[in-house]
C-alpha positions in Angstrom: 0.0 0.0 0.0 1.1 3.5 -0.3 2.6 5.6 2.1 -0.2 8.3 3.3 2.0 11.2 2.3 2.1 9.8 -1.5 -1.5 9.5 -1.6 -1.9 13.2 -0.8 0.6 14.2 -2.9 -1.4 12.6 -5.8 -4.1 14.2 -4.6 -2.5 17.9 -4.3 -0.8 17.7 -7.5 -4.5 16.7 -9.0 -5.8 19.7 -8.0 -2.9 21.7 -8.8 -3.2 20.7 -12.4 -7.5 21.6 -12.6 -6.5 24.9 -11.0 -3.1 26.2 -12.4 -1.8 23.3 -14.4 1.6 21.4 -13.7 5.6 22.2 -14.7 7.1 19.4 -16.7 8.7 18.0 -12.9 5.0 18.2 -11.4 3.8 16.0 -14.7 6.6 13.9 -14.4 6.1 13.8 -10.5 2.9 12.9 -11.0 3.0 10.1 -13.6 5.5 8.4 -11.2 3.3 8.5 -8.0 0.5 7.3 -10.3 2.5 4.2 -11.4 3.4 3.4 -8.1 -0.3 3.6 -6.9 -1.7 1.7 -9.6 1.1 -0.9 -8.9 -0.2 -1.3 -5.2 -3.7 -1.8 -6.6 -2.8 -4.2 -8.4 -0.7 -6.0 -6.2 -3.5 -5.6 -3.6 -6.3 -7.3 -5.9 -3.8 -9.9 -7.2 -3.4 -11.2 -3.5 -7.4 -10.7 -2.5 -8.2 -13.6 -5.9 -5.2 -16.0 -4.0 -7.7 -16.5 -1.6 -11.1 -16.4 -3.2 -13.4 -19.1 -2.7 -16.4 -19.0 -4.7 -19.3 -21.2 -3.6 -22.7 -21.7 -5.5 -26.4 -21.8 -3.2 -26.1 -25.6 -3.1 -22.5 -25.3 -1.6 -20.6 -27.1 -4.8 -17.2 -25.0 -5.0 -17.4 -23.3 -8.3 -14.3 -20.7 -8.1 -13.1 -20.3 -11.7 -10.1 -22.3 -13.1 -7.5 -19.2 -13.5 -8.6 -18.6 -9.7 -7.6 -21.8 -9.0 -4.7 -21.6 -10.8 -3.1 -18.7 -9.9 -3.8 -19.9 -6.2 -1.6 -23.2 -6.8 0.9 -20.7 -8.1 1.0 -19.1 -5.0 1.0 -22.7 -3.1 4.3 -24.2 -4.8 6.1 -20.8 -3.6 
C-alpha cells in the first residue's frame, strides 16, 4: 500500500493541475506516483483472488479455473 504522504501528494498535484496546471517535474512527479499507486492496486487485488473461494447456493465450490490456478501458483512458492 502507499505511504499516506504519497496519496496526498497525488491528490495535491491533481488539484494543482485543474487549477493552475503542472511544470514538466510536477507531470513527471505525478506520472510516477501514479504508477506506483496503480502498482499497489494491483498488487493488492492480485493477493485478495489468491484466496477467493467462490461457492454456489447448493455449496458445490465453483471458483473459476485461472482462480484456482493462480492460487496453486502461490501454493508451490
Amino acid at each position: 500500500m502507499l505511504s499516506k504522504g504519497k496519496i496526498e501528494r497525488i491528490n495535491e498535484l491533481a488539484r494543482k493541475s485543474k487549477v493552475d496546471g503542472l511544470t514538466i517535474s510536477e507531470q513527471n512527479e505525478q506520472k510516477k506516483l501514479r504508477q506506483e499507486y496503480l502498482q499497489s492496486v494491483r498488487k493488492s487485488f492480485k493477493n485478495q483472488f489468491k484466496t477467493m473461494k467462490v461457492v454456489d447456493p447448493e455449496g458445490n465450490d465453483v471458483t473459476p479455473k485461472k482462480v484456482k490456478d493462480l492460487q496453486k501458483k502461490h501454493n508451490k512458492k
